[in-house]
N, C-alpha and C positions, 0 to 999 in steps of 0.2 A: 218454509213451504217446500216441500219432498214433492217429487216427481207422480210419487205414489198416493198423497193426500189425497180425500174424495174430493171431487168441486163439482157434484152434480145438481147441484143449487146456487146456480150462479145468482147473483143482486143486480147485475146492470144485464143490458141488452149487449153489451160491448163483450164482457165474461162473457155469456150463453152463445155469442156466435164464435166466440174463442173452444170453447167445449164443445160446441157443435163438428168443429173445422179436427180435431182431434177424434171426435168420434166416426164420421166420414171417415176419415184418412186410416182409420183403425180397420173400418169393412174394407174398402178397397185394399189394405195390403194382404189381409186374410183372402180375402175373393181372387185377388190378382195376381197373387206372392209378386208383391211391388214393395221394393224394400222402401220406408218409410222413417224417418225423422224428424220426428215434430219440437221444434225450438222455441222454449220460451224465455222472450228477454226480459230482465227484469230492470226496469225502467234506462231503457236507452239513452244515454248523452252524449256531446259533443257537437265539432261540426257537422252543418246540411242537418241540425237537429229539425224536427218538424215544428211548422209555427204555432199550432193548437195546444204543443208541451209548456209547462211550467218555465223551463229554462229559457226557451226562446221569449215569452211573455213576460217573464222577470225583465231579463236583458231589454226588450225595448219599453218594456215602460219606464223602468229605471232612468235611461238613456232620454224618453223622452217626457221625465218628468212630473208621470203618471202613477199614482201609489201601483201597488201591487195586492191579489190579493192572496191571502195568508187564509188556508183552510185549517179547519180545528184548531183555532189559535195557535197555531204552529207546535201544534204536539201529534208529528207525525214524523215517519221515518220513512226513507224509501233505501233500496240497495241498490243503488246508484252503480250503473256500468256504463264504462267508455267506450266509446264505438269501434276503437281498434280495437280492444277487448272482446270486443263482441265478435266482429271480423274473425280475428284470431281463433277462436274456437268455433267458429262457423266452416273455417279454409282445414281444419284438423279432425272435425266431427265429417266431414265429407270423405276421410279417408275411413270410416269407419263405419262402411255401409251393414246396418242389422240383419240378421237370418233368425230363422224360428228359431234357432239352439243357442243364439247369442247370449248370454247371461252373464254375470260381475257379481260377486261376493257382495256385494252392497243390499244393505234393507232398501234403498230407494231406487233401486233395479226397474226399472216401467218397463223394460223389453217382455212383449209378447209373446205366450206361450203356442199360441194359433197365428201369431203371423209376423212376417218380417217387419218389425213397428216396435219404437221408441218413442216417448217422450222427454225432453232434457231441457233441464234449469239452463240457462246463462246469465248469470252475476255473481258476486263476488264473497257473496254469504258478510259482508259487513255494511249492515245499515246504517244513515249518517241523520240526523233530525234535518229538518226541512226547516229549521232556524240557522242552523250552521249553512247548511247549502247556499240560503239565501245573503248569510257574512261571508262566503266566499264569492258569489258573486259582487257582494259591495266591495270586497278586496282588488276583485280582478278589474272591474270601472271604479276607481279611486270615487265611490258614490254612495250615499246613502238613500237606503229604497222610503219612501214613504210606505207602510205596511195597513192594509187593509184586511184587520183580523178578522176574521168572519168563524162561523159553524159548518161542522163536517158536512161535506156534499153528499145528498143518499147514495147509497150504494157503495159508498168508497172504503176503504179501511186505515186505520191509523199505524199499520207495520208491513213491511214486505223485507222478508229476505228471504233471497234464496240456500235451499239444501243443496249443498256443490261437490256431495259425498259420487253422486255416478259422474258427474260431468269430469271430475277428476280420476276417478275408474276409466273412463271411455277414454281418455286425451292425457292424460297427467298435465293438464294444465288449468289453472285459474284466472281469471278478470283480475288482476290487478294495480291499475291505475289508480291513485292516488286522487280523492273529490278535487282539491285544490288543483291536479294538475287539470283535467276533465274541462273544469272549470274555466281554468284559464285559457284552453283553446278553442272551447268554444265561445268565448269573448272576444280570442283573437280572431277566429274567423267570421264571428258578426260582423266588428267593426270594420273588416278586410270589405266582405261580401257588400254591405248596405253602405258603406264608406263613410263612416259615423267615427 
């Protein structure tokens, strides 16, 4: 997924107010010359993960004993990025505030030609299947999950990676943490946080 892809046919309510928040932010840097930077993470982990995420809900059901459940019978893949990772090229895209003339050799260049505005991937361009994900978590809690295979949830997709061809033009840097390592701390800081 390029910076540059169309996504003006979002499937969930979730996408369409992510497009929406991107299209706003597009008028106001044009109208306002308000330099602008729009970040998208591609599936955030680690610790202080949010409880509604897959990895938080594995991790306590797991823990307390409760199958888990497994969309599109675990033929999916996410591009998995660590939240230092994420951090990191957040604390480094800030030094690189957009202007109308900003531009990178790159085909997935999203800087605007009418206004100080960017859009930019954050992950690591290496998807991992959402079966492995889940064997790393039963690695990290010496556990095995009970698995509640189920059918795709509407709207969802079965692949994400991201294109990290400008994020690496803008920063020379990439997300890369290692799934297993991701994994393991935020198992460490579950069990740290909920005292489990």
């Amino acid at each position: 997924m390029a910076e540059t892809d169309r996504s003006d046919r979002p499937l969930t309510v979730y996408a369409a107010t992510k497009k929406s928040i991107e299209t706003i932010a597009h008028c106001y840097a044009h109208f306002w010359d308000m330099p602008t930077t729009l970040l998208r993470f591609f599936t955030a982990c680690g610790p202080w993960g949010r409880p509604d995420m897959a990895p938080f809900k594995f991790v306590q059901n797991i823990l307390e004993g409760r199958p888990i459940d497994v969309y599109n019978h675990g033929n999916m893949q996410r591009d998995f990025t660590y939240i230092d990772d994420l951090v990191e090229a957040v604390v480094r895209l800030g030094d690189r505030i957009p202007t109308r003339a900003d531009h990178t050799n790159v085909d997935e260049d999203s800087s605007s030609t009418v206004a100080p505005y960017r859009v930019v991937n954050i992950g690591g361009g290496h998807p991992v299947s959402l079966l492995r994900f889940i064997e790393e978590i039963e690695n990290a809690l010496s556990r095995k999950a009970d698995r509640n295979y189920m059918t795709m949830q509407p709207g969802d997709v079965p692949r994400t990676e991201a294109s990290t061809e400008f994020l690496k033009a803008l920063i020379g840097y990439l997300p890369e943490t290692p799934i297993a390592v991701g994994v393991r701390e935020f198992v460490r800081w579950y069990r740290e946080y909920y005292q489990v």
